[in-house]
N, C-alpha and C positions, 0 to 999 in steps of 0.2 A: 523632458526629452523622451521620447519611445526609442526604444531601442529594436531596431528590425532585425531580423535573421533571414538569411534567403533560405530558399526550400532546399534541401537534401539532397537528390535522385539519388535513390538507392540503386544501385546498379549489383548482380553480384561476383566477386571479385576485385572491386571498385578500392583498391589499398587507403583512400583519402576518408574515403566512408566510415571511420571509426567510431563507436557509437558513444564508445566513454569520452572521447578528446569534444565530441559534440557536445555530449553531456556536461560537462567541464567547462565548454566556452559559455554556455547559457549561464551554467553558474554562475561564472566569474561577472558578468552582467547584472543579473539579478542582485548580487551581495548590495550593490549601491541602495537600493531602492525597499530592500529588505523591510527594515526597521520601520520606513513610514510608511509601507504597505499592512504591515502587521497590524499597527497602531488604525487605520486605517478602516481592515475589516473590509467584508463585501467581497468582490469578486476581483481574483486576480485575469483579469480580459487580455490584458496586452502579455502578458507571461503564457498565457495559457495559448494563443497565436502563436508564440514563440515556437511552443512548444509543438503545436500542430505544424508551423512550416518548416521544424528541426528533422521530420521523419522518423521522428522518435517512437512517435505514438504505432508505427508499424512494426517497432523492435520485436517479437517475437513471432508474427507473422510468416510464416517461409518465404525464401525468396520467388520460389513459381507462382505465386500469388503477389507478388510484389514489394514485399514486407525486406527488412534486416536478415530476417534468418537467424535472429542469435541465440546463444545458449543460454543457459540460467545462468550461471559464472556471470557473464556480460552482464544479463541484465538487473544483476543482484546488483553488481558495480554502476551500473547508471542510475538505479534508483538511489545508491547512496551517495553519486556525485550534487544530483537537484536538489535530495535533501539537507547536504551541509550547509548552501546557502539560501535554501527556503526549507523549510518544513512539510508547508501548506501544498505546496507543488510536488516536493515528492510525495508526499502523502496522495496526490491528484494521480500523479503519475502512477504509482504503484498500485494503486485500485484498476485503473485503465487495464494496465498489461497484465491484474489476474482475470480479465475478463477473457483473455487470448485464450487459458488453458479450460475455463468451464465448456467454451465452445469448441474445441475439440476432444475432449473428454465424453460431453453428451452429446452433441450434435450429431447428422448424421451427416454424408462426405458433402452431398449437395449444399446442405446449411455452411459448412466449414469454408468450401471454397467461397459462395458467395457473400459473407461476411467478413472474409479475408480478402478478397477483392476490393469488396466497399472501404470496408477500413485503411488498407492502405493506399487506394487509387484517392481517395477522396480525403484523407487525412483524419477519420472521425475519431472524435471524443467516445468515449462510453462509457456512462455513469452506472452508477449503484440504486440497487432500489430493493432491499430486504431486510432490513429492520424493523422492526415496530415497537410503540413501547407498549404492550403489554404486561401481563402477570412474570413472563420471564421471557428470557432472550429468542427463545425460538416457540413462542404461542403465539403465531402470525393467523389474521384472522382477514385479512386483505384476501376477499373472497373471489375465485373465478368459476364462474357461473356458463357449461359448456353451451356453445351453439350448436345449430344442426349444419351447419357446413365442418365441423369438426373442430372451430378454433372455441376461441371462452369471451368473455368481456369479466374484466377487472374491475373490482368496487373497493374503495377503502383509502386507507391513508399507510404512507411508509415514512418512518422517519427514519436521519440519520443516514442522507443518500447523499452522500459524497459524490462531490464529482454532477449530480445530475441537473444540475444549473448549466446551462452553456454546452450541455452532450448534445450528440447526432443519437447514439442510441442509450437504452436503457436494461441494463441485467436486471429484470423481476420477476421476484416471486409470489407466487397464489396458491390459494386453498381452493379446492373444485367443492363446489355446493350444489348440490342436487342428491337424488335419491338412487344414483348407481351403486354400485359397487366401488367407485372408484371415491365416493364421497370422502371428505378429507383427506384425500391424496395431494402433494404438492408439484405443482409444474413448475418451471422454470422457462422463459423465455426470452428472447429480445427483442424491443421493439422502437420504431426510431419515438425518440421523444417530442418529435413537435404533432406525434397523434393525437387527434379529438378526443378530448377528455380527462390527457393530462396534465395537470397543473402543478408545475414546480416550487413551492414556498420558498421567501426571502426569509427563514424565520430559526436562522442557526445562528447562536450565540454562547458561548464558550470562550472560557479563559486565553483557550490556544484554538492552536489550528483553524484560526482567524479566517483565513482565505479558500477553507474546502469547499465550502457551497453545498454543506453536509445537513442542510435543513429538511425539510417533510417534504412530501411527493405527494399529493390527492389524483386519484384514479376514480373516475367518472366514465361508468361502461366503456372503459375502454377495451377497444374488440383487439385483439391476440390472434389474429389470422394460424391457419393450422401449420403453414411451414414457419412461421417462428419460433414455435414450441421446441424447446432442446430436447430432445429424449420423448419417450414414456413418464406419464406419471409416475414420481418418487422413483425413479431413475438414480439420482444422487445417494437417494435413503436405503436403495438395498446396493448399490456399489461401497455406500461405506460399508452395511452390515458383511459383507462377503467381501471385503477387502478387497475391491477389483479397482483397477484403473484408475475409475473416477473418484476415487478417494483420498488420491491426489492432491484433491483441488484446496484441502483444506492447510495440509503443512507446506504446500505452494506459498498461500496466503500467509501462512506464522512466518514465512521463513521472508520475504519481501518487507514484514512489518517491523523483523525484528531488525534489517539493513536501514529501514527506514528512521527506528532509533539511534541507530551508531554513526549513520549520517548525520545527524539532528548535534550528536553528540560532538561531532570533529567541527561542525560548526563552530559550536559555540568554543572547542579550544583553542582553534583558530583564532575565532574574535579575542579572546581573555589573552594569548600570546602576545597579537597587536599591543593590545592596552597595556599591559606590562613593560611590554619595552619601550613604548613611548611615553604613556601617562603616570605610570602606578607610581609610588612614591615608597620609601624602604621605610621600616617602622625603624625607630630611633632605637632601640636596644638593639639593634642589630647593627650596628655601628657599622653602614655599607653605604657605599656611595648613591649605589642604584639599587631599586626592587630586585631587579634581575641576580641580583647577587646574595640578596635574599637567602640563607638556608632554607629558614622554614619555605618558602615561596618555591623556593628551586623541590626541595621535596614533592611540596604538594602538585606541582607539574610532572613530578617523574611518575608519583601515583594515579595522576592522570592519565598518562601513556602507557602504563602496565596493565592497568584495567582494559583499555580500547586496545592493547597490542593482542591482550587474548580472546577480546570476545570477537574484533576483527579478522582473528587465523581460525574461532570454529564458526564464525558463518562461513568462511569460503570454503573450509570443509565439506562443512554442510553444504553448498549450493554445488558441488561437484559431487559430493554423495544423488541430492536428486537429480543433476543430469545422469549421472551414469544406472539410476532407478527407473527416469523416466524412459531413459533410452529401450527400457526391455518392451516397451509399448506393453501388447496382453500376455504377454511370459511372465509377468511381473507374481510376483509370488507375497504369501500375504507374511512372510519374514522381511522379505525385504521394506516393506511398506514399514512393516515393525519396525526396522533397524530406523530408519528416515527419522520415524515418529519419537525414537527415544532420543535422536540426534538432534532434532530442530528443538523442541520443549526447550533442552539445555543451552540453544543457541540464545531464544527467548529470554529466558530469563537472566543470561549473560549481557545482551544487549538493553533490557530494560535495568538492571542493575546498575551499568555501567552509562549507559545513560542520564539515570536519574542522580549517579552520585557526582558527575563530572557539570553536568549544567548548573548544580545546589553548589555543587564546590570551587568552581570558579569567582567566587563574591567573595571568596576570602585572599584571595590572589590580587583582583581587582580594588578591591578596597572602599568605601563607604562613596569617595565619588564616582566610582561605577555604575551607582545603581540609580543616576539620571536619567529618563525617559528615554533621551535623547540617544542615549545606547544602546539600547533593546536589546541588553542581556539578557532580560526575564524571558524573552521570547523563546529562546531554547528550552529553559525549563518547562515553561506553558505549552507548549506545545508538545514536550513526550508524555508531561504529568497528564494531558489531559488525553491522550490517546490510548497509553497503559493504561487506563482504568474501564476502558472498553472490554480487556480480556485479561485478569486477573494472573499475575505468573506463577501466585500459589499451589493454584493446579498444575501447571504445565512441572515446575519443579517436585510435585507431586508426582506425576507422570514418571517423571526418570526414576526417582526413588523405586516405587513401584518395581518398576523394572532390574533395577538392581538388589532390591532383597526378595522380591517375589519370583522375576523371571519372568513377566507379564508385559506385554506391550500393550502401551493406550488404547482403548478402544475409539474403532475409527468413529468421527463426528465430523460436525462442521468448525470445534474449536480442536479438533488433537485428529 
């Protein structure tokens, strides 16, 4: 059975137009279909429609361009409504909507409006494409080689591009190769993905996050026309170093990933809730009618809820500390950036903690027949285990430290 959504119109003022009650209703759809989608693999096609005719994918766009208009609050909470009952999706989604803020960050107004146009008149996807797996995380060697009309052509391979299966555009990045001055400087641009020369790989496979479509990208001179270009060269590499604006872009990103786990997480207690009160069975020393009555069981559900009750009250902290940061536009001062920077780290590593202990510890609640296929418990697990290991929270719990016995705030980057 496909399940259809009709289109949105975002109108604004529109009281019906709620983005989380949208959000919510897609969920509540999806849960069915979860489990054998996971098991599955491949590409979530008819979810990702959904998701294009919900008007979601405009959620941060303003409304004079046609978009939601919403705040980070908002859209912190929608990405963690998709994620309870899929992963894969919020994980799609929340890549999409930090592409909103790279393009008004670097962009110039020209680039902003007519990306924000396209995007929401037409409902586009926009994938990712900056990863490589090289010697380390950021030795990107996907080289852009400049034209004389001013744009580049792109050579090389990117893996690990979420999202860029099934997109209208693509967020990439290149290393400029020639003998200027500007030689290993990095651009950033966007460009629609069905351009001559690039080829999207079916070739991601991973324990979790099944459905991201987070395989290799191959770039074949692909030409980068000169108004797609965000910015100046290494535009992002000195707004982190002077902690301007666009530096932004990076505790945007921690902070969407780490609602992305805590969604992932209310999933799965959701699920392990059901099965207890229906299926679960009381262990005989506990001399109780039902599981639910359980001491040990009832425990291990309240430790469940006091881990997600507080890493759930310091993201929304956190996502109204960066509205009210992001609001200062270029007033923004580089304490403030600081403060964000030592706020989200701890958001992180509260979210991947609490995460990782509630999906593992749910199997002790559920009990040996839980862990039939047929269930897709593990899928919670697999899916935050294998995304937390993208950005380690050592550092980021690092980070805070730091700050409170040194006085020091993170220096800015593309992971803090």
């Amino acid at each position: 059975m496909t399940l259809s959504v009709e289109k949105q119109h975002v109108r604004p003022g529109d009281a019906d137009n709620d983005p989380v009650a949208v959000a919510r209703g897609l969920a509540e759809k999806w849960r069915a279909t979860a489990v054998e989608r996971d098991r599955a693999g491949g590409s979530a096609t008819v979810e990702r429609e959904d998701l294009r005719a919900s008007g979601l994918l405009s959620l941060l766009i303003p409304r004079q361009y046609g978009g939601w208009g919403a705040d980070w609050p908002t859209a912190i909470e929608v990405v963690r409504e998709i994620a309870a009952a899929d992963g894969s999706l919020g994980h799609l989604l929340g890549y999409h909507l930090s592409s909103a803020p790279m393009i008004e960050l670097f962009g110039s107004q020209e680039q902003e409006q007519r990306l924000y146009r396209q995007i929401a008149q037409n409902d586009w996807w926009t994938g990712n494409a900056s990863s490589e797996n090289n010697s380390h995380v950021l030795d990107w060697k996907v080289s852009a080689s400049p034209t004389e009309d001013g744009g580049y052509l792109l050579n090389g391979t990117k893996h690990f591009c979420s999202g860029a299966k099934g997109s209208d555009l693509l967020l990439v990045f290149g290393v400029i190769q020639d003998d200027s001055p500007q030689q290993g400087a990095i651009i950033a641009a966007v460009i629609p993905t069905s351009r001559h020369g690039v080829q999207v790989n079916d070739d991601w496979a991973a324990i979790g996050m099944r459905q991201t479509d987070s395989g290799s990208t191959d770039f074949h001179s692909v030409k980068v026309e000169p108004d797609e270009v965000l910015g100046e060269p290494n535009a992002f590499i000195v707004a982190f170093i002077q902690s301007e604006r666009g530096s932004l872009f990076a505790p945007i990103v921690q902070l969407i990933l780490a609602n992305l786990y805590l969604g992932i997480a209310h999933g799965a207690l959701d699920a392990a809730r059901e099965y207890t009160r229906t299926q679960a069975r009381p262990w005989t020393p506990a001399r109780v009618q039902q599981a639910t009555e359980d001491p040990y069981v009832l425990r291990a559900y309240g430790e469940f809820t006091i881990a997600l009750q507080g890493a759930d009250a310091a993201a929304r902290e956190a996502a109204h500390l960066l509205q009210t940061v992001w609001d200062k536009g270029d007033a923004l001062a580089p304490e403030d950036r600081g403060e964000l920077m030592v706020k989200i780290p701890g958001v992180k590593a509260l979210a991947t903690n609490a995460a990782l202990d509630v999906n593992s510890g749910i199997f002790e609640v559920i009990g040996a027949r839980g862990t039939h296929p047929k269930y897709g418990f593990d899928r919670f697990w697999r899916n935050v285990r294998t995304h937390t290991l993208h950005d380690p929270v050592s550092y980021k719990i690092a980070d805070v430290g730091k700050h409170t016995l040194n006085g020091q705030y993170p220096i800015p980057g593309f992971t803090s």
